[in-house]
C-alpha positions in Angstrom: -22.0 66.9 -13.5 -21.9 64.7 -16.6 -25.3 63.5 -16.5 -26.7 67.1 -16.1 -24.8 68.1 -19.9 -26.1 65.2 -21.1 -29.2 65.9 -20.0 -28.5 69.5 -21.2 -27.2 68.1 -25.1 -30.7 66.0 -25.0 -32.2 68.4 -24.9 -31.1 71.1 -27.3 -31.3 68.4 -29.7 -35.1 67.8 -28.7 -35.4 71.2 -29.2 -33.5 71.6 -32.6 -35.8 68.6 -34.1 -39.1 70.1 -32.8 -37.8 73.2 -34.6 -37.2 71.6 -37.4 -40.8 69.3 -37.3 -42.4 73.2 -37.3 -41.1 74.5 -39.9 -41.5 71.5 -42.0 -45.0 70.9 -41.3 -45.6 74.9 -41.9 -43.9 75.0 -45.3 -46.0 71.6 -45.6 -49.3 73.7 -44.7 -48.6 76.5 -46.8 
């Protein structure tokens, strides 16, 4: 059970930094 919410926190924060690569590299392209 623990390793699946850690697994779960990894990856919202993937997610969260790929979010926030996009809209840097759009503002960057803009």
């Amino acid at each position: 059970l623990a390793a699946i919410l850690w697994l779960a926190a990894m990856g919202m924060a993937l997610w969260t930094l790929v979010g926030i690569l996009e809209k840097k590299i759009i503002t960057w392209n803009t």
